[in-house]
N, CA, C and O atoms as a GROMACS GRO file, in nm:
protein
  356
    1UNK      N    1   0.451  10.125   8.498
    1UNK     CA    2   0.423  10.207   8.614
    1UNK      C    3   0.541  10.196   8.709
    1UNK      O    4   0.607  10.094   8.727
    2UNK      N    5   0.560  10.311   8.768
    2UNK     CA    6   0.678  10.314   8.888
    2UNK      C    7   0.654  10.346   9.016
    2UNK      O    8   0.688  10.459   9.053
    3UNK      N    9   0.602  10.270   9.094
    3UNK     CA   10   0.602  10.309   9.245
    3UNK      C   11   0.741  10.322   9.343
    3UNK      O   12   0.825  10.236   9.372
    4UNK      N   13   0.732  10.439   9.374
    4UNK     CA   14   0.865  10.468   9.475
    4UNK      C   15   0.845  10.494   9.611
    4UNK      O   16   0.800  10.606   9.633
    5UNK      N   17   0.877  10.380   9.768
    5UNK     CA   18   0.821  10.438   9.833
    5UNK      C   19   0.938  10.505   9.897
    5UNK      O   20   1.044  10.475   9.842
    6UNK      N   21   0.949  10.590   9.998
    6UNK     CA   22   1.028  10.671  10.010
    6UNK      C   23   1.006  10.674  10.249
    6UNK      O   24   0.907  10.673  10.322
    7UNK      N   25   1.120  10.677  10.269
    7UNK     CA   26   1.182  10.683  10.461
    7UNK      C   27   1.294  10.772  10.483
    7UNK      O   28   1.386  10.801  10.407
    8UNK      N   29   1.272  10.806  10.591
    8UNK     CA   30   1.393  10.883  10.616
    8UNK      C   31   1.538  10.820  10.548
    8UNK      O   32   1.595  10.879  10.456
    9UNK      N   33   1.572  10.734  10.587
    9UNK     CA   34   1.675  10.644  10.541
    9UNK      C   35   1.715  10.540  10.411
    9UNK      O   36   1.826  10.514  10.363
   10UNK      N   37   1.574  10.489  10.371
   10UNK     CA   38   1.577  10.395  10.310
   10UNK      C   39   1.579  10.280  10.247
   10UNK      O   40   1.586  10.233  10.133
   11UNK      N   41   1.564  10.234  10.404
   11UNK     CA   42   1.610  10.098  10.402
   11UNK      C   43   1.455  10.034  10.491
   11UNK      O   44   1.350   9.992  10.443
   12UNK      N   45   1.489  10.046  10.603
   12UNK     CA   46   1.322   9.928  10.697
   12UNK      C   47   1.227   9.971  10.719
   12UNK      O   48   1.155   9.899  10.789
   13UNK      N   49   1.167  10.107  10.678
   13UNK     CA   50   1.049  10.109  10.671
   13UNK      C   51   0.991  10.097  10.500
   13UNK      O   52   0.907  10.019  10.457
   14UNK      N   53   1.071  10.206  10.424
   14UNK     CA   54   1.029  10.229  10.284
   14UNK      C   55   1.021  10.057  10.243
   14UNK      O   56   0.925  10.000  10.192
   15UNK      N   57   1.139  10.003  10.279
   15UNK     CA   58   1.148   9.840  10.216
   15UNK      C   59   1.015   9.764  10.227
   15UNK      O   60   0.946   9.700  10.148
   16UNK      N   61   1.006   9.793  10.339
   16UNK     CA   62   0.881   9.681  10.398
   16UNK      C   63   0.739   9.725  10.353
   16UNK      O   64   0.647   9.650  10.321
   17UNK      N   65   0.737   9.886  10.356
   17UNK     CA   66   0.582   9.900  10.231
   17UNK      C   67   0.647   9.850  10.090
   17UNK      O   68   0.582   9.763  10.032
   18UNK      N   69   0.746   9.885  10.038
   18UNK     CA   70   0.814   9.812   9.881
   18UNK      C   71   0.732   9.678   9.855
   18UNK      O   72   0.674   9.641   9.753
   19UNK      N   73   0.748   9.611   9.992
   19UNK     CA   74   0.693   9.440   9.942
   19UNK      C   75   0.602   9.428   9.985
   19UNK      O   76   0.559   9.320   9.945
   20UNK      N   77   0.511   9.489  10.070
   20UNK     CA   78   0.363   9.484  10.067
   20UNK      C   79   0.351   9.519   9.961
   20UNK      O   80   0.381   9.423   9.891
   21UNK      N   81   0.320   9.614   9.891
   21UNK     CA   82   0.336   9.696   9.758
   21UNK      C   83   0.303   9.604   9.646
   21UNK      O   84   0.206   9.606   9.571
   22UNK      N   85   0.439   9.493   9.654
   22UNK     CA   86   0.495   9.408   9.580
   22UNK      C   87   0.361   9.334   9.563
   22UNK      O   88   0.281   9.339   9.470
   23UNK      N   89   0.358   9.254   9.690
   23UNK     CA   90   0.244   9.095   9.711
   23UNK      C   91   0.057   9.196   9.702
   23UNK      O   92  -0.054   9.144   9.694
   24UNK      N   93   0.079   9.289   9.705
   24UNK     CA   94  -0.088   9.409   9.699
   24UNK      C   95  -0.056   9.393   9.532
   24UNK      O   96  -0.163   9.348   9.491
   25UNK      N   97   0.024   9.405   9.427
   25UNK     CA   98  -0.008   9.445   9.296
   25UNK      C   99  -0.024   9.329   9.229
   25UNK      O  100  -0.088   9.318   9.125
   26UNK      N  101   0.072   9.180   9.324
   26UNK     CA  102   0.105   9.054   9.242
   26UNK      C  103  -0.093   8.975   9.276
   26UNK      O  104  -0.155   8.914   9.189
   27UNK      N  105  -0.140   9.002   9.406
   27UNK     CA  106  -0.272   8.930   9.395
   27UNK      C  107  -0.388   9.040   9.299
   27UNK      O  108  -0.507   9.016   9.278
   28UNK      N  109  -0.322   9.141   9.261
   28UNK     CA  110  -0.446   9.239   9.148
   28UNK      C  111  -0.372   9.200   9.013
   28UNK      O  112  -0.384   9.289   8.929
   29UNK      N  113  -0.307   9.102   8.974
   29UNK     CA  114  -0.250   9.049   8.862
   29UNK      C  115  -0.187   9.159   8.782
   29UNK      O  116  -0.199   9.158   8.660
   30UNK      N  117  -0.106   9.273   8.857
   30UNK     CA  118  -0.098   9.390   8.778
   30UNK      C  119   0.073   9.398   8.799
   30UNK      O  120   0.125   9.327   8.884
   31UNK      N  121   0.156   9.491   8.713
   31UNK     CA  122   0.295   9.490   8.750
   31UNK      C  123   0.322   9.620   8.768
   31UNK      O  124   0.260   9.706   8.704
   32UNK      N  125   0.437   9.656   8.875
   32UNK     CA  126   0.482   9.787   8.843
   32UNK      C  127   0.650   9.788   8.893
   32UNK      O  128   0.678   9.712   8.986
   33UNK      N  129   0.737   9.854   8.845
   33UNK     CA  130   0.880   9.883   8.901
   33UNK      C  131   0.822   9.968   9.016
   33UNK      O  132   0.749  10.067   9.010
   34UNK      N  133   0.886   9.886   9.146
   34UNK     CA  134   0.910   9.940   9.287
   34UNK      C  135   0.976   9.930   9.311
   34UNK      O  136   1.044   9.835   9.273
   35UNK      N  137   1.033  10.043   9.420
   35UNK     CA  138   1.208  10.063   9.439
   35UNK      C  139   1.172  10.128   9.606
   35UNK      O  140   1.064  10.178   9.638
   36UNK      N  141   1.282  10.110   9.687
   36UNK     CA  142   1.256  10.170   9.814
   36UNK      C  143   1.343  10.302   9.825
   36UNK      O  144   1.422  10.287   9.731
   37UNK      N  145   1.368  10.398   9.873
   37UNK     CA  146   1.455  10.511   9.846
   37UNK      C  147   1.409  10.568   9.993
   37UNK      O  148   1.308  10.545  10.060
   38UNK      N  149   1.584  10.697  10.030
   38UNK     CA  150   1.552  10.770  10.116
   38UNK      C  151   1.522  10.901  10.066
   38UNK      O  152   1.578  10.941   9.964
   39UNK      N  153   1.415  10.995  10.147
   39UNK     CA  154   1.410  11.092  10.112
   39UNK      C  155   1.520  11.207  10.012
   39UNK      O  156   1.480  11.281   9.922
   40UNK      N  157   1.593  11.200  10.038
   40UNK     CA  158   1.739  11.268   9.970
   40UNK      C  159   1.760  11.212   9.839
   40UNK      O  160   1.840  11.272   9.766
   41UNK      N  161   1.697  11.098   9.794
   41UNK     CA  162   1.723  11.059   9.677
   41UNK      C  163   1.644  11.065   9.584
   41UNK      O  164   1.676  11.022   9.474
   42UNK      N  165   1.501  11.130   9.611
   42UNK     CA  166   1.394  11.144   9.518
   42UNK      C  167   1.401  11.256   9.456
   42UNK      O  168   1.339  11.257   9.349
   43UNK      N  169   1.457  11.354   9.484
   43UNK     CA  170   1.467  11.494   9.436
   43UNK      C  171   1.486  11.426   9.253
   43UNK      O  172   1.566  11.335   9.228
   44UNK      N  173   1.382  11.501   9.128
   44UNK     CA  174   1.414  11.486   8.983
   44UNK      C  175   1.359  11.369   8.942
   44UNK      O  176   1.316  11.349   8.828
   45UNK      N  177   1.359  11.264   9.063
   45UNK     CA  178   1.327  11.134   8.982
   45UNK      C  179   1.166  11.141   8.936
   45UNK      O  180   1.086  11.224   8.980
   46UNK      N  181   1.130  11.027   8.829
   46UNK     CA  182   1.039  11.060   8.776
   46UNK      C  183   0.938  10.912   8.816
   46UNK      O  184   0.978  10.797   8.798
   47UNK      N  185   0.803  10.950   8.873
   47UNK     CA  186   0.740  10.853   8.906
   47UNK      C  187   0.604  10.820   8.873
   47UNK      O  188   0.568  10.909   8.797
   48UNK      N  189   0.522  10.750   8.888
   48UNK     CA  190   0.392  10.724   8.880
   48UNK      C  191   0.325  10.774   9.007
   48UNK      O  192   0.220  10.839   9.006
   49UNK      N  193   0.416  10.729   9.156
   49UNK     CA  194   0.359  10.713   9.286
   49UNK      C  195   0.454  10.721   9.361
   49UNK      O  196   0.551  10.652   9.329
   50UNK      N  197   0.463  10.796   9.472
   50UNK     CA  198   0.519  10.796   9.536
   50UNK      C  199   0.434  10.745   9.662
   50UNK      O  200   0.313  10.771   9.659
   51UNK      N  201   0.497  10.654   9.802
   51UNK     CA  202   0.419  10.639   9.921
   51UNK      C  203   0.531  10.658  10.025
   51UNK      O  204   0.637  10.596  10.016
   52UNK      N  205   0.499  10.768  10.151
   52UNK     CA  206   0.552  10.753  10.244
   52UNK      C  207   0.518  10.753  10.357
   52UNK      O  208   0.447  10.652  10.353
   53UNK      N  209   0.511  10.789  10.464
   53UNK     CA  210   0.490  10.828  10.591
   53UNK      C  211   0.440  10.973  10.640
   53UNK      O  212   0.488  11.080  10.602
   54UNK      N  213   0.336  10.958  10.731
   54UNK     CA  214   0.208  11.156  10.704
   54UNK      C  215   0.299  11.162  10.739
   54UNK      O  216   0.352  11.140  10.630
   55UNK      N  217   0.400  11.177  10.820
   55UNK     CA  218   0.482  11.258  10.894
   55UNK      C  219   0.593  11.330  10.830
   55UNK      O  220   0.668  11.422  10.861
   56UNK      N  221   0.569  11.230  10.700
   56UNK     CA  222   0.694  11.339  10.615
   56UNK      C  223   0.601  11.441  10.506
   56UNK      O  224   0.660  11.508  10.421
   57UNK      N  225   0.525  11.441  10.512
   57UNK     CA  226   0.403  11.537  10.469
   57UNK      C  227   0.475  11.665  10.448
   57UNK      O  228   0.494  11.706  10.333
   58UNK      N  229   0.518  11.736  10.559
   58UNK     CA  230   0.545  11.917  10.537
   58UNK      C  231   0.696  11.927  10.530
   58UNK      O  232   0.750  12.033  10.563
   59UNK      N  233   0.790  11.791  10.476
   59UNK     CA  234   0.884  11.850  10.444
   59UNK      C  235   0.885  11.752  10.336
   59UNK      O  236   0.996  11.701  10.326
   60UNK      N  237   0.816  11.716  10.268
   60UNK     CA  238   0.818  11.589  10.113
   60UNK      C  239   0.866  11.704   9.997
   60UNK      O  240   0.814  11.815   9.990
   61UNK      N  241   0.949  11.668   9.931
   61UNK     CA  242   0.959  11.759   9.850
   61UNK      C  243   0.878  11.755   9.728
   61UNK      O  244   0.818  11.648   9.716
   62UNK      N  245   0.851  11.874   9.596
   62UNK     CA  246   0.746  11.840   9.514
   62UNK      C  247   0.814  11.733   9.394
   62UNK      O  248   0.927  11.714   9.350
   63UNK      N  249   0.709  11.688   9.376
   63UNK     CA  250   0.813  11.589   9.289
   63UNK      C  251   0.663  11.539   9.161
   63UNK      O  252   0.633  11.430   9.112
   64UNK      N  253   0.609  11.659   9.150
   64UNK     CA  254   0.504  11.629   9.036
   64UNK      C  255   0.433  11.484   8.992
   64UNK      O  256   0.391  11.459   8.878
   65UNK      N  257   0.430  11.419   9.072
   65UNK     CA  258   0.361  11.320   9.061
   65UNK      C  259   0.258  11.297   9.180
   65UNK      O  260   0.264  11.398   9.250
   66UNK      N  261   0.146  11.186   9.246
   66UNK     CA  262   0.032  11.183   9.356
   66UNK      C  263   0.153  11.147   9.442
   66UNK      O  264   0.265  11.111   9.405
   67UNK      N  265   0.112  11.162   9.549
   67UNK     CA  266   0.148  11.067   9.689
   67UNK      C  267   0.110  11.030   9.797
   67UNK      O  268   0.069  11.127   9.860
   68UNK      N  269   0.101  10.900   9.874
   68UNK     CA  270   0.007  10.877   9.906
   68UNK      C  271   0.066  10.928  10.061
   68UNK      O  272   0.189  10.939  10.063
   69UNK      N  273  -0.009  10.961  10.198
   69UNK     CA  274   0.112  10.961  10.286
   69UNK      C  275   0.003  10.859  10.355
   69UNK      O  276  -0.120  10.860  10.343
   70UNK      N  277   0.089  10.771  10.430
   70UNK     CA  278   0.041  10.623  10.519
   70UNK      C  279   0.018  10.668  10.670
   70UNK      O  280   0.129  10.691  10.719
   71UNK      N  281  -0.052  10.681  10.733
   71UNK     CA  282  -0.082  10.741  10.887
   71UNK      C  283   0.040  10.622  10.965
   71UNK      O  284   0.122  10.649  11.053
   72UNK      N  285   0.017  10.495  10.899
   72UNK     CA  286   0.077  10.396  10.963
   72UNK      C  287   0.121  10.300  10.852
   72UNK      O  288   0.052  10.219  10.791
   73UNK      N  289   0.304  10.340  10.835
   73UNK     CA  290   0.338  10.269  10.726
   73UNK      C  291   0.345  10.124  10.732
   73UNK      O  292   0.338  10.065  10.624
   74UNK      N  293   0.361  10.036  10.866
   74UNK     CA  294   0.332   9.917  10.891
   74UNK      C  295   0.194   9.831  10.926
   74UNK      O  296   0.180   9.726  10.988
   75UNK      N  297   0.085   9.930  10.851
   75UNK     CA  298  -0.041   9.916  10.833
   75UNK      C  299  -0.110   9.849  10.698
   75UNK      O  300  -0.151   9.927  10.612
   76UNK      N  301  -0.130   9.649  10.671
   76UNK     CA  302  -0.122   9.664  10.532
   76UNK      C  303  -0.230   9.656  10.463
   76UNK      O  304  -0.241   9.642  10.341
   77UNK      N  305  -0.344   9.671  10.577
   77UNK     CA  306  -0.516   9.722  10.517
   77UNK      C  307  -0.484   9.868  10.502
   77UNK      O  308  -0.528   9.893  10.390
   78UNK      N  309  -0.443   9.959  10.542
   78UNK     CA  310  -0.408  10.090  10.516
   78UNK      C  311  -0.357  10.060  10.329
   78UNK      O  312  -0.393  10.082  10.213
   79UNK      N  313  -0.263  10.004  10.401
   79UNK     CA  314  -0.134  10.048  10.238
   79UNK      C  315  -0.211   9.982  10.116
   79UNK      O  316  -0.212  10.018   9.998
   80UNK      N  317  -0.277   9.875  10.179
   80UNK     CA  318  -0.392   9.796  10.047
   80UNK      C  319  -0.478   9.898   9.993
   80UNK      O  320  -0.476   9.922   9.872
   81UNK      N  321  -0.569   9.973  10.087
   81UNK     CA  322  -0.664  10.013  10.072
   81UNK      C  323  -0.630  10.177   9.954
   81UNK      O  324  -0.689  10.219   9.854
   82UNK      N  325  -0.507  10.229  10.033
   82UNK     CA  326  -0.482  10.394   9.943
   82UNK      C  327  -0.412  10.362   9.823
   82UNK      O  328  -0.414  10.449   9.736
   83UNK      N  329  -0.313  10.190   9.782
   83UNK     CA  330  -0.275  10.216   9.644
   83UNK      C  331  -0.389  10.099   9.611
   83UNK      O  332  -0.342  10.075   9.500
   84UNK      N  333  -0.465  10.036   9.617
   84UNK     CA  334  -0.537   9.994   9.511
   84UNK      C  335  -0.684  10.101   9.480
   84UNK      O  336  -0.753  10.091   9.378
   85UNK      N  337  -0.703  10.180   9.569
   85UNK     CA  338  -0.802  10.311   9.519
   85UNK      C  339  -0.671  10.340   9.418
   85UNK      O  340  -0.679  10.266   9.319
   86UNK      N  341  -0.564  10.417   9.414
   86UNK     CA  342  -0.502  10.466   9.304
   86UNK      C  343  -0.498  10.403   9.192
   86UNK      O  344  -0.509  10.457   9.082
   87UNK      N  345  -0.481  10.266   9.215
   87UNK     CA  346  -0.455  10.192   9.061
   87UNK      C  347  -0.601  10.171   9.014
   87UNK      O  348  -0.626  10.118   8.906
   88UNK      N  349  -0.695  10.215   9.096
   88UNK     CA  350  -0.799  10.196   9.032
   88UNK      C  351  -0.913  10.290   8.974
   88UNK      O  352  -1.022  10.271   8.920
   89UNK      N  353  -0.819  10.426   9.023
   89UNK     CA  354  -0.883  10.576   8.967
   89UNK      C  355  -0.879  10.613   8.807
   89UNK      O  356  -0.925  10.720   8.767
   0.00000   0.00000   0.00000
């Protein structure tokens, strides 16, 4: 599985859901490649999941896979709660 979360930039917000992400999949004893990326770099890539921020909602580009958008990406009962419903659909 490949979770990609995705920030304007790339770096301190996407990172910091990356390792919630990380320590949310390592206590469900489950693995997946996570990577942090800026918007500009997802275009083609191929994923399981994408997670970013609602706010990038109406300009996310399509990228054929779910995504989750986080009301509050430094939220980690939020970020717990929308990818372990996914890993568990």
């Amino acid at each position: 599985m490949k979770i990609i979360t995705v920030c304007g930039m790339g770096f301190g917000t996407s990172l910091m859901v990356k390792m919630t992400i990380d320590d949310i999949l390592k206590e469900l004893g489950k693995q997946a490649d996570t990577q942090a990326m800026d918007m500009g770099s997802i275009k083609g890539l191929d994923a399981d999941l994408f997670v970013t921020s609602k706010e990038m909602e109406n300009s996310f580009p399509e990228v054929g896979a779910p995504v989750i958008f986080l009301e509050n990406m430094t939220n980690k009962a939020e970020i717990r709660e929308k990818v372990t419903a996914f890993l568990n659909r």
